[in-house]
C-alpha positions in Angstrom: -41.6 10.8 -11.6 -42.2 8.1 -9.1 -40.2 7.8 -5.8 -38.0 4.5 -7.1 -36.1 5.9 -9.8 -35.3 9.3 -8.0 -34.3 7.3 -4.9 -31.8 5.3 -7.1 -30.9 8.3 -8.8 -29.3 9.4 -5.1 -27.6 5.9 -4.8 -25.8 6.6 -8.0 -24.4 9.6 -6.9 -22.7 7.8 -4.2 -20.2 7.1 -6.8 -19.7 10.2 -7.8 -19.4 11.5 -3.9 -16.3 9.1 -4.0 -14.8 10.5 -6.8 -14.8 14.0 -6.0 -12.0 16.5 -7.2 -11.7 19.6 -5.7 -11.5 21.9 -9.2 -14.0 24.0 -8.6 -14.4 27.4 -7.6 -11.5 27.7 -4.7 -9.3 30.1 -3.3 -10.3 33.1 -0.8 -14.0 32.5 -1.9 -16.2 31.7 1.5 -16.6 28.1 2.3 -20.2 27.7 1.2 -19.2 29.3 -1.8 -16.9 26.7 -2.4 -18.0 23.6 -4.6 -15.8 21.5 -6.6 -16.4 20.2 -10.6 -18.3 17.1 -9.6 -20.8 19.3 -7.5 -21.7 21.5 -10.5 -22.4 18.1 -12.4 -24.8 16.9 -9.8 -26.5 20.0 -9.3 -26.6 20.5 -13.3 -27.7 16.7 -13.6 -30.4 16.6 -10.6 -31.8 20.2 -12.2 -32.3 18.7 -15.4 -33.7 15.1 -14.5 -36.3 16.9 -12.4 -37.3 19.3 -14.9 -37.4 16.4 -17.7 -39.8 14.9 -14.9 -42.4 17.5 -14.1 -42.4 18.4 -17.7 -43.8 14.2 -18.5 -45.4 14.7 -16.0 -47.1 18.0 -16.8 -48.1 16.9 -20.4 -49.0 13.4 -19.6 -52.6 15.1 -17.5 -52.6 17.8 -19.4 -51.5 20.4 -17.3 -49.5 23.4 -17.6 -45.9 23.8 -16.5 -45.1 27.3 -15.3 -42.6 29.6 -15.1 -42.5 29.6 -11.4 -42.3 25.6 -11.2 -39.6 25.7 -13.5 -37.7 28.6 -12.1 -37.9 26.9 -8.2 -36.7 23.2 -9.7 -33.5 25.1 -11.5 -32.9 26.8 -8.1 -33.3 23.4 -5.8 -31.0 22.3 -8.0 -28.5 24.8 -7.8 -28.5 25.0 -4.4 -26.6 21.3 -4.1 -23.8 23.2 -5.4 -22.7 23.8 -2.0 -24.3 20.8 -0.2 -20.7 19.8 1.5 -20.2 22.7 3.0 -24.3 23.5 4.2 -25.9 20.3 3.8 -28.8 21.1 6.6 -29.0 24.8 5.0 -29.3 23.1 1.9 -32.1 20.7 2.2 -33.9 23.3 4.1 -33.8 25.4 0.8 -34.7 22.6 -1.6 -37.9 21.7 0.8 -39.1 25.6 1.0 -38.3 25.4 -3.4 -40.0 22.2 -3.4 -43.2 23.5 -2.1 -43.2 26.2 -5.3 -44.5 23.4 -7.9 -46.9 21.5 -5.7 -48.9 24.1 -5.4 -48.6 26.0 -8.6 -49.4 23.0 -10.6 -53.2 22.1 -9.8 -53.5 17.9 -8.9 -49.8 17.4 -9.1 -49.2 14.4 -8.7 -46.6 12.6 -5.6 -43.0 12.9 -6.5 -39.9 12.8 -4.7 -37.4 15.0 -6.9 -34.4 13.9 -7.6 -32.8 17.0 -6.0 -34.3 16.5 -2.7 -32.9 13.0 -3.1 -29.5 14.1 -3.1 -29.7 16.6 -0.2 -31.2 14.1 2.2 -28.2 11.9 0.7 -25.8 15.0 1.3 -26.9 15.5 5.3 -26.6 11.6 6.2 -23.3 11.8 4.8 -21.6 15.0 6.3 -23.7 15.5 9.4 -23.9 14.1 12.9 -26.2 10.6 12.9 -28.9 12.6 15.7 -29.2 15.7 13.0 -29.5 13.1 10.0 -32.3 10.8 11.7 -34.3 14.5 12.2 -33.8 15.6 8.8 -34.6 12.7 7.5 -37.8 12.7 9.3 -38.8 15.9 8.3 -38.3 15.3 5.0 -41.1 12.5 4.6 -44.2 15.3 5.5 -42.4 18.0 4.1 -41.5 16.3 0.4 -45.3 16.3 0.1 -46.5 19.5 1.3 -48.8 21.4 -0.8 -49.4 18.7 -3.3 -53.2 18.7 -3.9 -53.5 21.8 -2.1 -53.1 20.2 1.5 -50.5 21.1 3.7 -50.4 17.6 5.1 -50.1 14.8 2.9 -52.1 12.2 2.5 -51.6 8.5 3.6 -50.3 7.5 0.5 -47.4 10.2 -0.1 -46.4 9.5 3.4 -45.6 5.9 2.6 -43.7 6.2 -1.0 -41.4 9.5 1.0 -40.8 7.3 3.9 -39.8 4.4 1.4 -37.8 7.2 -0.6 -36.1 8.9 2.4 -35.4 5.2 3.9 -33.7 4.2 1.1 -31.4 7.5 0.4 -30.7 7.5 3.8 -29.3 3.4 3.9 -27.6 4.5 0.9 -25.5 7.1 2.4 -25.2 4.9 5.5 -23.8 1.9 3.1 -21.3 4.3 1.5 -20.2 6.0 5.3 -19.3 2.7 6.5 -17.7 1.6 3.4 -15.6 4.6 3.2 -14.7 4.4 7.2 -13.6 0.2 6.2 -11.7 1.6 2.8 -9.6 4.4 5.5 -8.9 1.7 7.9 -7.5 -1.4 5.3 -5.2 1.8 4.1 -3.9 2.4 7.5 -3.6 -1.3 8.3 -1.7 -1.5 5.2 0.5 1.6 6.3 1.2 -0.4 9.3 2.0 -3.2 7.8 4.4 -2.0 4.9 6.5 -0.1 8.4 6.8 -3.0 9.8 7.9 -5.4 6.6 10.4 -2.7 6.5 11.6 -3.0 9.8 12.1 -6.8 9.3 14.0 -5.9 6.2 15.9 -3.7 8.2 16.7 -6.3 10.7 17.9 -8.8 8.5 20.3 -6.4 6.5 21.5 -5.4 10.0 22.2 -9.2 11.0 23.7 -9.8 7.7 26.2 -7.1 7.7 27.0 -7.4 11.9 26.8 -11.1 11.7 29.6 -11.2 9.0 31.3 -8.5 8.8 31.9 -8.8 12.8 32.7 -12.4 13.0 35.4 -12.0 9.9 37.3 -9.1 11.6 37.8 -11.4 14.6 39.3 -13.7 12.8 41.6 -11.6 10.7 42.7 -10.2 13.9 43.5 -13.3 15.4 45.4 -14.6 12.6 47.4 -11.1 12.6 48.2 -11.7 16.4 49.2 -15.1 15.9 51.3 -14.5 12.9 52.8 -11.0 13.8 55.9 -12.6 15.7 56.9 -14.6 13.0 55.1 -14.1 9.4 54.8 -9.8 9.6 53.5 -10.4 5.8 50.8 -12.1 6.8 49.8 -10.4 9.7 50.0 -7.3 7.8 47.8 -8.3 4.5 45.3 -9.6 7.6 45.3 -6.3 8.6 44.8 -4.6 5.7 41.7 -6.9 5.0 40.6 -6.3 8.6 40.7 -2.4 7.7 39.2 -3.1 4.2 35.9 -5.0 6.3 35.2 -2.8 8.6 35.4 0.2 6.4 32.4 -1.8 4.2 30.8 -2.7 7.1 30.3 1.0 8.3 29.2 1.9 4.3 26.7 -0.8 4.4 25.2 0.3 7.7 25.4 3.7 6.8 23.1 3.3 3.2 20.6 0.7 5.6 20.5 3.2 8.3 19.7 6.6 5.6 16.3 4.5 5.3 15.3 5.5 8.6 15.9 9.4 7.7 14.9 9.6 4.3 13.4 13.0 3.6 15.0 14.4 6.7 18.0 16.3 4.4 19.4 15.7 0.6 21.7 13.8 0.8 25.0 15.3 -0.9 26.6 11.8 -1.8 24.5 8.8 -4.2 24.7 5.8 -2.7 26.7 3.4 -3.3 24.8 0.2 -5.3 23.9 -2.7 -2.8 25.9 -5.7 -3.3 25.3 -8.7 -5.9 26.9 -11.3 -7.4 29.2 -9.4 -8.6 30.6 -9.0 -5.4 30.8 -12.7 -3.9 34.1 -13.4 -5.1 35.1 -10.4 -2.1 33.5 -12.3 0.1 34.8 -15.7 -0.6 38.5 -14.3 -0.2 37.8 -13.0 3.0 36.4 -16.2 4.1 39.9 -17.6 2.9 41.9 -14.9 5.1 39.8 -15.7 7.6 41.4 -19.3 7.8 38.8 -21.4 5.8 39.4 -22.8 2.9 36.8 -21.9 0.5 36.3 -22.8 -3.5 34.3 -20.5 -5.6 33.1 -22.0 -8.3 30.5 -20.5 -11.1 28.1 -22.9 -14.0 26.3 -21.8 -17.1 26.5 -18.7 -19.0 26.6 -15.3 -17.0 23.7 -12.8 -17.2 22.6 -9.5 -15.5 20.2 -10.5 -12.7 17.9 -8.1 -11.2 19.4 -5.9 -8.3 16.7 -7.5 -5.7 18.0 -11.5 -7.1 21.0 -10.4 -6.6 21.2 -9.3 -3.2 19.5 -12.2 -2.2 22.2 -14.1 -3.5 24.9 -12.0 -2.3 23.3 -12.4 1.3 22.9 -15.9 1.2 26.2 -17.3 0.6 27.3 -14.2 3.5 25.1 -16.0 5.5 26.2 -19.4 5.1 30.2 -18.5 5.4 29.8 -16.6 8.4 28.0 -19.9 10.1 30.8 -22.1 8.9 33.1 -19.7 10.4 31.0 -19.8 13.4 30.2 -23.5 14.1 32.3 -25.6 11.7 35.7 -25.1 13.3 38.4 -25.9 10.3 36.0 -26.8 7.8 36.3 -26.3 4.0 33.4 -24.4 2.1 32.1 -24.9 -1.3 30.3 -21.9 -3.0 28.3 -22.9 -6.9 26.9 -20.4 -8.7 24.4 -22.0 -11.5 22.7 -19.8 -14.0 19.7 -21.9 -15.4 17.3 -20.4 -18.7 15.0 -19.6 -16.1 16.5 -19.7 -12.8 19.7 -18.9 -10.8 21.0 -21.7 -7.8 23.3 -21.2 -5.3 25.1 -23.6 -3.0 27.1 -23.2 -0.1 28.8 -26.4 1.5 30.9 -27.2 4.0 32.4 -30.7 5.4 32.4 -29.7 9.0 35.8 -30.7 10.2 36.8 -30.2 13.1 33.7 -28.4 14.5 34.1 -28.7 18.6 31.9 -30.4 20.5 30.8 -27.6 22.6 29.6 -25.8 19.7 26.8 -27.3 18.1 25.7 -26.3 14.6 22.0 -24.8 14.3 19.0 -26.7 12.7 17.6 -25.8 10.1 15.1 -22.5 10.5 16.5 -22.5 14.2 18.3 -19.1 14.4 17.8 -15.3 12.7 20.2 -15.9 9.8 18.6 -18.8 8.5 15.0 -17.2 9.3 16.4 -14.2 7.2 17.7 -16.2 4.4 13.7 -18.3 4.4 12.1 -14.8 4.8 14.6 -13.2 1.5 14.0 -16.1 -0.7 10.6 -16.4 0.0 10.0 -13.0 -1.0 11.9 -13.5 -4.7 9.5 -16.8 -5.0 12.1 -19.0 -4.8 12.9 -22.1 -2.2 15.6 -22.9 0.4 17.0 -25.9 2.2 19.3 -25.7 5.1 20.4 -28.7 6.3 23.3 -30.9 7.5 24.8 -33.7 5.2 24.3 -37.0 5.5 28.6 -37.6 5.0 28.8 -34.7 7.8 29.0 -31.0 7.0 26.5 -28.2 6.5 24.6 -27.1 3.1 22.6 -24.2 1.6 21.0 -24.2 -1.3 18.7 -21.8 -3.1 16.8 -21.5 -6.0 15.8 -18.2 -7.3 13.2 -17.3 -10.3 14.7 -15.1 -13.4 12.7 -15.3 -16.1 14.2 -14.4 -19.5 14.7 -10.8 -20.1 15.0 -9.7 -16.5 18.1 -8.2 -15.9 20.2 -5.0 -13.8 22.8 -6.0 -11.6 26.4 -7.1 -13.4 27.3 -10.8 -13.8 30.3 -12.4 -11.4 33.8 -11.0 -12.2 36.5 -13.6 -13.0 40.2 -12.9 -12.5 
């Protein structure tokens, strides 16, 4: 066969290097005893195409194939079965078997077999670059040797086993470097998937400090200032104060089991993260809190999915806690519009009374507002965070929910 087709022949099993399963014979068997499924079909494969070969070969110049020709190609092939663990050891041996038909066979003529192919292939892959540029160079006078009853070949076999072994060696070269550029985009992407999760961590952190914080302040200092003379009041402040913090620590507590997961089983589920089902909560404590704040919800009411509707529920946290912050007495509007293909939320406020001192943020100034960008942008959706042109503050976001998506419960209505 000529030197071409068994080069390419050793450039196609690149592909089955890659694919390797380790089903073969394992266990307490030595190491170079150890070959997996896809080893026996390249050893069974190369035996077979050079056999097929010497036999064409053979018949086309009218020359016998013997039993010892046959016999040595069978064995080179064989020995690729452990060409992982011993690829020098292996090569050697298909070189020494190699020699068997050259010089049984009178007037052979040049061939590089298939199974001397994939050894060279097998020792540029898994062996050090100095031993593979020496086996490599071996094998171009060695491939050859005994052919026409010469120990050294002649001028033309030099050049087709030097164009052969150049091109199984650039092969395995080409499939190194793209397996060394497939393990380092993995890790990258390892790196990156930590720290999109940090972020997320982050912002959940932000959310649930950010409100959750601000909103106990406030109960508490409208149970200090009502304790003397409304004790009602100061009291149901307090028990919303108590009720907060208890769901602040519960939140943190589920964001902060991310960090451990796998550590220990944990011997309580979760509770569900929040949704829409949940912002009417948060609109009454933003009205024990001391701002007045309307809740209103348009179109028909659907499950959304549980990642929709966390985004929601964390918006309009978001955008109460600023108007708590920087908006002084303000009022807040909250709408809730389910579209065919879309859920919209608004958040509003008119901004009254804000003090000077305290100046309301700009839009994407500030880690809420980055967070809110960062959550919609995720769900494919848009934001705009803005002030009014009559005075005031408004969010609004649209979120994508095509038809048939669905998880989390719709808003509760009292």
């Amino acid at each position: 066969m000529n030197n071409g087709a068994m080069a390419n022949g050793a450039m196609a099993n690149g592909a089955v290097d890659k694919g390797a399963v380790d089903k073969g014979v394992a266990g307490k068997a030595p190491a170079w005893l150890r070959w997996t499924r896809n080893d026996a079909l390249v050893a069974i494969g190369a035996a077979a195409v050079d056999l097929l070969g010497f036999s064409v070969g053979t018949q086309s110049e009218d020359m016998p194939l013997t039993l010892s020709a046959v016999c040595a190609l069978v064995a080179a092939g064989m020995c690729l079965l452990a060409r992982r663990s011993r690829p020098v050891a292996v090569l050697a041996a298909v070189l020494l078997l190699g020699t068997v038909p050259n010089t049984v066979i009178p007037d052979v003529s040049p061939h590089f077999p298939l199974a001397l192919a994939v050894a060279l292939y097998s020792v540029v892959r898994f062996s050090r670059p100095a031993v593979a540029a020496v086996a490599a160079a071996l094998t171009v006078p060695l491939a050859s040797a005994g052919q026409g009853g010469m120990l050294v070949p002649s001028g033309r076999s030099l050049v087709a086993n030097t164009a052969a072994a150049g091109l199984v060696a650039g092969a395995a070269l080409v499939v190194n470097r793209w397996q060394r550029e497939v393990a380092a985009n993995h890790a990258r992407q390892a790196e990156r998937a930590v720290a999109e999760e940090r972020r997320r961590i982050a912002r959940e952190l932000h959310d649930i400090v950010a409100h959750h914080i601000t909103a106990m302040q406030l109960m508490a200092g409208g149970a200090r200032a009502n304790l003397a003379h409304d004790t009602e009041a100061a009291r149901e402040a307090l028990v919303t104060l108590e009720a907060s913090g208890r769901i602040a620590l519960r939140e943190m507590r589920q964001l902060l089991d991310v960090l451990r997961a796998g550590e220990e089983a944990d011997e309580v589920p979760p509770a569900p993260q929040p949704g829409t089902a949940d912002l009417e909560r948060i609109v009454t404590e933003s009205r024990l809190a001391g701002t007045q704040t309307e809740f209103t919800v348009d179109g028909p009411v659907r499950p959304l999915p549980p990642s929709v509707g966390l985004t929601l529920f964390r918006i309009v946290q978001e955008a109460l806690t600023n108007t708590r912050k920087h908006a002084g007495e303000a009022r807040a509007q909250v709408r809730l519009t389910y579209h065919p293909d879309e859920v919209c939320v608004e958040v509003c406020d008119d901004g009254a009374g804000a003090p000077p001192p305290v100046a309301r943020p700009a839009a994407g100034t500030g880690y809420g507002l980055i967070g809110m960008h960062e959550r919609v942008a995720l769900q494919g959706g848009t934001l705009k965070a803005a002030a009014r042109v009559d005075g005031g503050f408004r969010v609004a976001a649209r979120l994508p929910v095509p038809a048939g998506r669905g998880g989390e419960g719709g808003v509760r209505h009292r």
